[in-house]
C-alpha positions as semicolon CSV with decimal commas, in nm:
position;residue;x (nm);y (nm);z (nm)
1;X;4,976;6,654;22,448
2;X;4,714;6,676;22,184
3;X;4,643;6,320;22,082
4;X;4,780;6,122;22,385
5;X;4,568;5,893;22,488
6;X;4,517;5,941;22,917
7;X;4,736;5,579;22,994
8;X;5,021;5,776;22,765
9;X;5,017;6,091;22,947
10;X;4,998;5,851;23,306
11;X;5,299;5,707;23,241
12;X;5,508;6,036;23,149
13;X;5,369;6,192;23,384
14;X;5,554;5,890;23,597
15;X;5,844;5,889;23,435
16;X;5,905;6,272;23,473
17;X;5,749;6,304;23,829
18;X;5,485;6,518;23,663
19;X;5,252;6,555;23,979
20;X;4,999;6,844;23,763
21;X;4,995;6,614;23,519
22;X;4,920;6,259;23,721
23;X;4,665;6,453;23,875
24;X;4,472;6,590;23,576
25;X;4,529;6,232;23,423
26;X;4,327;6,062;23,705
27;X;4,141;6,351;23,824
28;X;4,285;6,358;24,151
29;X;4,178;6,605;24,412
30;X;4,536;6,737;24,477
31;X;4,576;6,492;24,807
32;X;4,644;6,227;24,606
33;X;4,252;6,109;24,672
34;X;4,031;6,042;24,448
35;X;3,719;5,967;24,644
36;X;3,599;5,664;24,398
37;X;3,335;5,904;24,299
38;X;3,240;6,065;24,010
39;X;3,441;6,092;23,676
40;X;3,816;6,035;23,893
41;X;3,632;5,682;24,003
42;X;3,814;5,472;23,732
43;X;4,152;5,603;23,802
44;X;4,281;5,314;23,980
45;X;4,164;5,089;23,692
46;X;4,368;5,321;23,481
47;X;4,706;5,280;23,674
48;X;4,637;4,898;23,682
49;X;4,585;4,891;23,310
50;X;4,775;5,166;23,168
51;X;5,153;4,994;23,037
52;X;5,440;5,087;22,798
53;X;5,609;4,865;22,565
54;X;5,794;4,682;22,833
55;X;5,494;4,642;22,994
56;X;5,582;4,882;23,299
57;X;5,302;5,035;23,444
58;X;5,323;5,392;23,582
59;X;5,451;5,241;23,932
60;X;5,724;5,031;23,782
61;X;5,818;5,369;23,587
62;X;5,783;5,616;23,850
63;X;6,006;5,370;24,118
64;X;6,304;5,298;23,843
65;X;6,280;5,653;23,774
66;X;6,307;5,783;24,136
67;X;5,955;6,001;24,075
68;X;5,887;6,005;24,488
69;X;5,577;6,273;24,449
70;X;5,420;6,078;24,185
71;X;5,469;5,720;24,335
72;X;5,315;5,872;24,658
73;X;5,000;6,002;24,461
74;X;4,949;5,676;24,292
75;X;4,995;5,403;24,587
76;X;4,738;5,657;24,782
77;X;4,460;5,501;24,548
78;X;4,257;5,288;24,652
79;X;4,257;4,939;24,455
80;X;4,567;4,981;24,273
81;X;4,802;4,695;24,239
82;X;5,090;4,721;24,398
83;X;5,278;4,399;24,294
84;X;5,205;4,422;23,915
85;X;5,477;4,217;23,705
86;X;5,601;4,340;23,393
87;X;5,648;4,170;23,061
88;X;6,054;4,201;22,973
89;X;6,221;4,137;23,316
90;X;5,922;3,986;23,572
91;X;6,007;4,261;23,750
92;X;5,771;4,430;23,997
93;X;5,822;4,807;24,124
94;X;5,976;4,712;24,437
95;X;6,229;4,537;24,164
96;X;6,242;4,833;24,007
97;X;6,272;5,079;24,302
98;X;6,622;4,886;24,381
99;X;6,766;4,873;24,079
100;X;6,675;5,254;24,124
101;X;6,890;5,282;24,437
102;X;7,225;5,174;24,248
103;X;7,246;5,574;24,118
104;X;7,046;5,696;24,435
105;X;7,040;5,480;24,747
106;X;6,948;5,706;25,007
107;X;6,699;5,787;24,793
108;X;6,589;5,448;24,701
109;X;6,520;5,378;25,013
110;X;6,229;5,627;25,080
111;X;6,115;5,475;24,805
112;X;6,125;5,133;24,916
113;X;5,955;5,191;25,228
114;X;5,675;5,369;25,074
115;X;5,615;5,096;24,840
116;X;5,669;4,836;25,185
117;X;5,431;5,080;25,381
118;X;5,180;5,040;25,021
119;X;5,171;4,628;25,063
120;X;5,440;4,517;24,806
121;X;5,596;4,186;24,855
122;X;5,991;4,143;24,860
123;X;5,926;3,779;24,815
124;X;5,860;3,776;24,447
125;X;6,099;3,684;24,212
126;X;6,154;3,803;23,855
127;X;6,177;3,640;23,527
128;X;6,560;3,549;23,667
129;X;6,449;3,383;24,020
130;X;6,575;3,741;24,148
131;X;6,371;3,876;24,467
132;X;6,415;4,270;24,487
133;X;6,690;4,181;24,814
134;X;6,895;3,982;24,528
135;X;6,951;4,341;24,313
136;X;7,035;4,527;24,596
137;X;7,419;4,674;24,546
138;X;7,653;4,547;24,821
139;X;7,684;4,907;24,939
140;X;7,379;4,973;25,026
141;X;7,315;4,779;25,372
142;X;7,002;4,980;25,506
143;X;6,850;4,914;25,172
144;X;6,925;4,520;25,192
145;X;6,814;4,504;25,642
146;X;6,472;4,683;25,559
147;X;6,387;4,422;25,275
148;X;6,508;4,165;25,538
149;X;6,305;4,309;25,742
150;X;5,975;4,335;25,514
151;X;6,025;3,954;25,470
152;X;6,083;3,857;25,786
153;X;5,747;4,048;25,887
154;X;5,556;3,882;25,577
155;X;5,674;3,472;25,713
156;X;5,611;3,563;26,074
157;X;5,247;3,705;25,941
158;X;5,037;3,934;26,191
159;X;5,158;4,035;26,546
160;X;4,981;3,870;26,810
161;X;4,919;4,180;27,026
């Protein structure tokens, strides 16, 4: 770890569903809150601005990777991007959470939802015209009705309650 620079050790810590780690990285009080006060306050910046070399940030890599914990930790911040596109595919980490589900669907899904639950949009498309729905594998129905779902909610907009 010596030498790592803090958007380095954010995205491993991603990728390998570190949730110490993540936590020391953005100074997190151990609920996944960070209270925008004091010397955690600049944690969401981090996770907006923190990429690797595909230009994944630490949500793309923690939803392809299946890291549940450290997703959860991250989307609890307050003012972190949830829709962020990165530079090889277009792909956002709802993209990413999908293509996830073709090794763990049941899985995936959990993910999914929290990233739903979180704000992300099934409506954008990748650098292919792809929206998340269009990666989903044939097999995995519940995956495919709750981003039918999600987009039905988004064109209806707000319930009138």
């Amino acid at each position: 770890e010596d030498g790592a620079k803090p958007s380095e050790l954010l995205i491993e810590a991603s990728r390998r569903n570190n949730v110490d780690l993540l936590q020391e990285v953005l100074g997190t009080d151990g609920n996944g809150s960070n209270g925008q006060k004091g010397p955690n306050a600049g944690a969401p910046e981090l996770v907006n601005t923190s990429v690797d070399a595909l230009g994944n940030t630490a949500l793309h890599v923690a939803a392809l990777n299946g890291s549940y914990e450290a997703l959860d930790i991250l989307l609890d911040l307050e003012g972190v991007e949830v829709d962020p596109v990165n530079r090889l595919e277009g792909n956002t980490p709802l993209h990413n959470a999908v293509i996830y589900g073709e090794e763990e669907p049941e899985h995936a899904v959990a993910i999914v939802d929290m990233l739903l639950d979180a704000g992300a949009d099934p409506r954008i498309r990748n650098k292919r015209k792809d929206k998340p729905i269009d990666l989903v594998p044939p097999s995995n129905q519940e995956l495919k009705k709750m981003l039918q779902g999600a987009e039905l909610a988004l064109l209806l907009g707000p319930s009138q309650e």
